[in-house]
BATIVEX-244996 format. One record per residue (C-alpha): x, y, z. Coordinates in nm, 3 decimals, padded with zeros to 5 digits. Layout:
! residues N
REC       X       Y       Z
REC       X       Y       Z
...
END
This chain:
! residues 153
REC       X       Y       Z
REC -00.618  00.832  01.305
REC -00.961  00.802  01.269
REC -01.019  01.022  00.959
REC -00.722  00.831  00.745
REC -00.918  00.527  00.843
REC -01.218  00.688  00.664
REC -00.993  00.813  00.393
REC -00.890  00.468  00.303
REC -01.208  00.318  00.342
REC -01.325  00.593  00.083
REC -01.026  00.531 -00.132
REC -01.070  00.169 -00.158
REC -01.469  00.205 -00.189
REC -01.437  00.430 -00.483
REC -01.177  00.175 -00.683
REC -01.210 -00.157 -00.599
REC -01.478 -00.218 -00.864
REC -01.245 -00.071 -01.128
REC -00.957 -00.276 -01.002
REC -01.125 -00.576 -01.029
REC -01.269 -00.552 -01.379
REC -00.890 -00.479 -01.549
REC -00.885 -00.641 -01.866
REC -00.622 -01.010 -01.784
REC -00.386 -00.964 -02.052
REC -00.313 -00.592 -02.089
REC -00.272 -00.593 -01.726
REC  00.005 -00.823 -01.747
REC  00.243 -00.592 -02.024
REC  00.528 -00.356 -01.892
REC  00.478 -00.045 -02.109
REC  00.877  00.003 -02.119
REC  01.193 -00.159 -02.026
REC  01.192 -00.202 -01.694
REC  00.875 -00.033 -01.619
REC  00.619 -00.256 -01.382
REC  00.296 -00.384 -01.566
REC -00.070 -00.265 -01.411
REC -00.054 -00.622 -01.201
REC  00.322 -00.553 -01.082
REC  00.204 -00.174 -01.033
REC -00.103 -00.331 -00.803
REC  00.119 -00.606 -00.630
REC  00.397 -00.351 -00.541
REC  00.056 -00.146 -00.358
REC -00.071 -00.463 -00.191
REC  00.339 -00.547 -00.105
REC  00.334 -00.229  00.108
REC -00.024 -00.272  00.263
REC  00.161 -00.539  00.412
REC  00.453 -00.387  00.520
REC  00.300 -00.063  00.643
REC  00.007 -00.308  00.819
REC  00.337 -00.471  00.992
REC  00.474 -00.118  01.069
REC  00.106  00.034  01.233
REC  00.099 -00.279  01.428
REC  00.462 -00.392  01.568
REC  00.540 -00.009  01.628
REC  00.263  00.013  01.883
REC  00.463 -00.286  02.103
REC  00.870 -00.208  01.975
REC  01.067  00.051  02.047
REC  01.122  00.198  01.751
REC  01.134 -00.106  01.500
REC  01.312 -00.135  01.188
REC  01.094 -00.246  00.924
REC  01.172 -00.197  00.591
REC  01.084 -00.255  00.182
REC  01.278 -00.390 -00.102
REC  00.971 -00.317 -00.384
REC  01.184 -00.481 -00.647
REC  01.292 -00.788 -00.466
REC  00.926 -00.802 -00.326
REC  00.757 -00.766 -00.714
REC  01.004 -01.053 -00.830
REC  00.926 -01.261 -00.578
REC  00.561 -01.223 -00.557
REC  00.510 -01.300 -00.932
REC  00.229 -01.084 -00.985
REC  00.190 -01.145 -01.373
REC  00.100 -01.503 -01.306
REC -00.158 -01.442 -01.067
REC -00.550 -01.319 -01.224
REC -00.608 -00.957 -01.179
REC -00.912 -01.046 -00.977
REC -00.729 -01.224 -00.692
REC -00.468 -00.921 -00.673
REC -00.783 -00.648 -00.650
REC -00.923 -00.873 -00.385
REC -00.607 -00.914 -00.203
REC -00.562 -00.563 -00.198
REC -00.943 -00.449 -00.037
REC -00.914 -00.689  00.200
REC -00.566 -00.557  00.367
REC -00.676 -00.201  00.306
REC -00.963 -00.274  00.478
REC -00.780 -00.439  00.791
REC -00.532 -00.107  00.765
REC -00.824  00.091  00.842
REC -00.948 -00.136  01.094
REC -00.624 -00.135  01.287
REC -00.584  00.294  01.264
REC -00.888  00.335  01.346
REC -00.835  00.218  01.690
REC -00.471  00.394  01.731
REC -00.507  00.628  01.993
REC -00.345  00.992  01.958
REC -00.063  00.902  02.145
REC  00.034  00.561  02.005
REC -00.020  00.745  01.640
REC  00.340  00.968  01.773
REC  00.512  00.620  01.775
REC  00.804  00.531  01.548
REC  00.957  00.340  01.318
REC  01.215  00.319  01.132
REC  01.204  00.240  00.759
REC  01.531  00.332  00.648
REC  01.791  00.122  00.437
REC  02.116  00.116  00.559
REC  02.061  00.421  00.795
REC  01.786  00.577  01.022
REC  01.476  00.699  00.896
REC  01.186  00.725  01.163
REC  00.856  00.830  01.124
REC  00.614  00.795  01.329
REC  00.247  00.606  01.304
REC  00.063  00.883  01.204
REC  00.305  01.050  00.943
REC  00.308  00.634  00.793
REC -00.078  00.646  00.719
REC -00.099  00.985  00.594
REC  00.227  00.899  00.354
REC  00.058  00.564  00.293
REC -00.289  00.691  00.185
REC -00.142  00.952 -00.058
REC  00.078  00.658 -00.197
REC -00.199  00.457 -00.270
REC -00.394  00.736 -00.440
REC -00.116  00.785 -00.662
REC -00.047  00.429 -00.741
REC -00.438  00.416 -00.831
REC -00.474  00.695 -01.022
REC -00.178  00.569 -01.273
REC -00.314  00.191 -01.272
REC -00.681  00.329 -01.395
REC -00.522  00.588 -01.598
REC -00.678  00.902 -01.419
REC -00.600  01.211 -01.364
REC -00.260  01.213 -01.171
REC -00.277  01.301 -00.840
REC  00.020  01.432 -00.624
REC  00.282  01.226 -00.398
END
């Protein structure tokens, strides 16, 4: 658990700066019909630090919890377009760098822990498989907020 702790800090280390210097206003525009602007695109990543912090943390002391993510309902709620990009960037280090806090003291055992995320049936996975899954989701998030080179998911 230890090296995706590293791999976050690394991750977050090598964007923040560029997160937090998005230009305001072209941050805010959808670039299609029902496509999520760069602040709804960054808001849906800081939505599932959150959830995923919830899941590393209340898996370790549940059996097995269900925990799960409506992104849509989540984005709506949250109002990211109303909010200045440089509160969402900050937002964002500051639970990455409490989800690399909290994995890097998961032990290998309590990493083979699960939970499920599943709507409206089962869908376990355990701590481990979470962070991995959750590190390459925020790479790819990233690299399409920035506009870089794609990356994988």
């Amino acid at each position: 658990m230890k090296s995706i702790s590293e791999e976050i800090i690394k991750t977050i280390s090598i964007h923040a700066r560029a997160l937090q210097e998005l230009n305001e206003s072209s941050s805010s525009l959808h670039p299609a019909i029902g496509k999520w602007s760069k602040k709804e695109e960054l808001g849906h990543l800081i939505d599932s630090a959150q959830n995923n912090l919830r899941r590393f943390i209340v898996s370790q002391y549940e059996h097995e919890p269900h925990i799960i993510y409506n992104q849509d309902k989540w984005i709506s709620i949250n109002n990211y377009n109303a909010l200045p990009v440089l509160q969402l960037a900050r937002l964002w280090l500051l639970l990455n760098q409490q989800i690399a806090h909290v994995l890097s003291n998961i032990s290998e055992a309590d990493a083979q822990l699960k939970c499920n995320t599943g709507k409206g049936k089962d869908e376990f996975h355990t701590i481990e498989w979470l962070a991995e899954d959750y590190l390459k989701h925020v790479r790819h998030h990233l690299h399409h907020i920035l506009e870089l080179e794609p990356v994988p998911y």
